[in-house]
C-alpha positions in Angstrom: -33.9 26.8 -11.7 -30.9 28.9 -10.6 -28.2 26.7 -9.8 -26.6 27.4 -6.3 -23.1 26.5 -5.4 -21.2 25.6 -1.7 -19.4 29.1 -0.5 -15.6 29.3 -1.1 -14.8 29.1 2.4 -17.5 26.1 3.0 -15.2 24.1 0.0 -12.1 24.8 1.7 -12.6 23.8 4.5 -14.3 20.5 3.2 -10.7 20.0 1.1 -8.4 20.5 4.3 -8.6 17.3 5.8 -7.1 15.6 2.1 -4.9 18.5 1.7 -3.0 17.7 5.3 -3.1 14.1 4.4 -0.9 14.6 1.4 1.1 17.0 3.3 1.3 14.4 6.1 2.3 11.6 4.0 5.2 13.7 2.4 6.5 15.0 5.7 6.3 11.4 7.2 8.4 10.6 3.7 10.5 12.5 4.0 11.7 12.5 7.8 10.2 9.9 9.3 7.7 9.1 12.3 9.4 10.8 15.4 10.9 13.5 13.5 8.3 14.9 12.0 6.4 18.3 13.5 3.1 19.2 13.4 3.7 22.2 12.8 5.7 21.5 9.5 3.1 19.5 7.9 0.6 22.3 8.9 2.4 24.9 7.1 3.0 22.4 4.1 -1.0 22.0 4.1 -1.4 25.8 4.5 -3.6 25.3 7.6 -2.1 26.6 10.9 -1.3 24.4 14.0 -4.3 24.5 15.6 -6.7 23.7 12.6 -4.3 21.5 12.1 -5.5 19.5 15.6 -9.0 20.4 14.7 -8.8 17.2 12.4 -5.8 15.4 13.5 -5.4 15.9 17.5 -2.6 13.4 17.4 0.4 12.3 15.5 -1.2 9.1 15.5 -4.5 9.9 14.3 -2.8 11.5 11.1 -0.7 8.9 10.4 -3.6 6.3 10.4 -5.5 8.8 8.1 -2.3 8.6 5.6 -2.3 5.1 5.6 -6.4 4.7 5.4 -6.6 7.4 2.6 -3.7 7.7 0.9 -2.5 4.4 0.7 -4.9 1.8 1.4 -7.1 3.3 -1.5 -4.3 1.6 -3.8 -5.8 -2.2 -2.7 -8.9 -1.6 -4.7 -7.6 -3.4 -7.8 -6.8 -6.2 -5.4 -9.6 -6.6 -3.5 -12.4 -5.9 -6.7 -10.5 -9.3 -8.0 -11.1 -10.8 -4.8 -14.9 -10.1 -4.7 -15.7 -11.1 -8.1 -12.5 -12.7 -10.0 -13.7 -16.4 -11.5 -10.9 -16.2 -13.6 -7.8 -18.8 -14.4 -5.3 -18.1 -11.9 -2.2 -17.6 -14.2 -4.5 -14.5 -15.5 -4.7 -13.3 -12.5 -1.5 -13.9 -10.8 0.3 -11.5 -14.1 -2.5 -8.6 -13.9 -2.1 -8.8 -9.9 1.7 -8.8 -9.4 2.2 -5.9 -11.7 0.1 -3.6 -10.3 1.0 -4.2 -6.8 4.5 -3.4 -8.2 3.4 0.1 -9.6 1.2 0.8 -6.6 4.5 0.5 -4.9 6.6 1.9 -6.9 5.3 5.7 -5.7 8.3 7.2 -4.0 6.6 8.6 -1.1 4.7 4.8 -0.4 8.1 2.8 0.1 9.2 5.4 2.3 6.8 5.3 4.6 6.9 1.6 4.4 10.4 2.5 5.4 9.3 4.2 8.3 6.9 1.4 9.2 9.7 -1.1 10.0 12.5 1.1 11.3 10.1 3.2 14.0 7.5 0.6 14.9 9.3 -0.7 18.1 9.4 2.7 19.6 5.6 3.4 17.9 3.7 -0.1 18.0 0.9 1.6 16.4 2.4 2.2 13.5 2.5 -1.8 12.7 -0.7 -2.4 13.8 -2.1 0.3 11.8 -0.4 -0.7 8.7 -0.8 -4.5 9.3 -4.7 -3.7 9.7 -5.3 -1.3 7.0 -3.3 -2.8 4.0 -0.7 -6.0 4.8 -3.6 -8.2 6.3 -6.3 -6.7 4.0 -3.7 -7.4 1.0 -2.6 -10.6 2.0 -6.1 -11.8 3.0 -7.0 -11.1 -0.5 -4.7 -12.8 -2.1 -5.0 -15.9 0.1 -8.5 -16.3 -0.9 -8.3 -16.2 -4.1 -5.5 -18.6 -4.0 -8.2 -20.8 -2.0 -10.5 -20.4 -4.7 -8.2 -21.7 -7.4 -6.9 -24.6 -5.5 -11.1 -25.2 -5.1 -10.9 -25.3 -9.1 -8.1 -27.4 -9.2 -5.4 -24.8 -10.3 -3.1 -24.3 -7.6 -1.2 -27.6 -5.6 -2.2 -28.1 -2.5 -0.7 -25.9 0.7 -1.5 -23.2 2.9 -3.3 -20.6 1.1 -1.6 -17.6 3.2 2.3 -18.9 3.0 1.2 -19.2 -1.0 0.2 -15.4 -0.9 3.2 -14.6 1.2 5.5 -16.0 -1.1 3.8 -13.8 -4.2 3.9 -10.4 -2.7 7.0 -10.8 -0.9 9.8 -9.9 -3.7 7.8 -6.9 -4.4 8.2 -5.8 -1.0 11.8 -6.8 -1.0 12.3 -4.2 -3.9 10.8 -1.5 -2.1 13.5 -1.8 0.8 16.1 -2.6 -1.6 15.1 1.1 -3.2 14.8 2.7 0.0 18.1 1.2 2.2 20.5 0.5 -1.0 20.3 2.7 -4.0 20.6 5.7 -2.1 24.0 4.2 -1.2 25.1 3.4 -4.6 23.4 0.1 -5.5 21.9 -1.0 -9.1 18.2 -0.3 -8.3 15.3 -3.2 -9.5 12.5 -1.9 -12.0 9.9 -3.1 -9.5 7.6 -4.2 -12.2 10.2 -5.7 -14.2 10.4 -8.0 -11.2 6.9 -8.5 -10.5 6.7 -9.8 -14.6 9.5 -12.1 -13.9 8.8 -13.5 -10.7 4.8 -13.7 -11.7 6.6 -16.2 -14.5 8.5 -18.4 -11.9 5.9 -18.5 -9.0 3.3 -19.8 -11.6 5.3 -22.5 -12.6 5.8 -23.5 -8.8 2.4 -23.2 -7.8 0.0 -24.6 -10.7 -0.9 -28.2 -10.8 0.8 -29.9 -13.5 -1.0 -29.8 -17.3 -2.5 -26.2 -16.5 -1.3 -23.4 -18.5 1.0 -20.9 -17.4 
């Protein structure tokens, strides 16, 4: 049987969408929310303007597809542990925080985390976008495997969320530290260097006495 393939143009135009999304993301990266043009991320994609708007008709709409399909993708560690982890928790909690910290330890991702908190009063949707796609996803996560353990026993009692909260938070504290600091001059954190430590230290705060950590 002869095998057929898709026409050149036909798998083009399928790889556009992806192609302005990475061009979006490093655009956004680069200059922010508000400053960033259209018509700049177009050319970056190679697309003009108005295919551009064929996908994307708004600003918006591309940032949410960054966020949605370049970044949110980098949860599926986290929530594949959630779904089916039965695991002890001090396993867990020093596969977990390392790979957050190397998820976020992509250049262009703290930036636009970056972006996130220093244009979401003016663009509202930015938060909520972010919050809904990744920091409540993330967090939720967490939290419920956290639940789980303290089900087993593992973990002392308390709130499940302010325990996750506490976890993830030093990793994101690194990323702004990289992004507001060392470009001024200050000594920058290995992000996973952290993660390894602090995994160490919130273990010991949050496993009932005689489990191992």
């Amino acid at each position: 049987m002869a095998v057929t393939h898709a026409p050149r143009w036909r798998r083009r135009k399928d790889e556009r969408p992806g192609e302005i999304i990475v061009a979006a993301l490093a655009v956004f990266a680069e200059r922010g929310f508000a400053a960033a043009r259209l018509e700049d991320i177009a050319a970056r994609a190679g697309v003009s303007k108005a295919a551009l708007y064929l996908y994307f008709p708004t600003k918006q709409d591309l940032f949410r597809a960054v966020v949605t399909e370049a970044v949110a993708p980098n949860l599926a560690p986290l929530q594949a542990a959630e779904e089916s982890y039965d695991g002890p928790m001090e396993a867990l909690v020093r596969f977990l925080l390392p790979t957050l910290a190397h998820a976020a330890a992509a250049p262009d991702i703290g930036a636009v985390i970056k972006v996130v908190i220093g244009e979401s009063r003016n663009f509202p949707e930015l938060a909520r976008v972010w919050h809904d796609a990744l920091v409540a996803q993330a967090l939720g996560a967490v939290a419920g495997l956290i639940a789980k353990a303290q089900e087993r026993g593992e973990v002392k009692a308390g709130d499940p969320r302010v325990f996750a909260l506490s976890l993830v938070s030093p990793i994101l504290l690194g990323v702004i530290w990289r992004e507001t600091f060392v470009p001024i001059g200050a000594a920058p954190f290995d992000l996973e260097a952290l993660a390894v430590q602090h995994a160490e230290t919130a273990l010991r705060g949050m496993l009932v006495a005689g489990t191992p950590a």
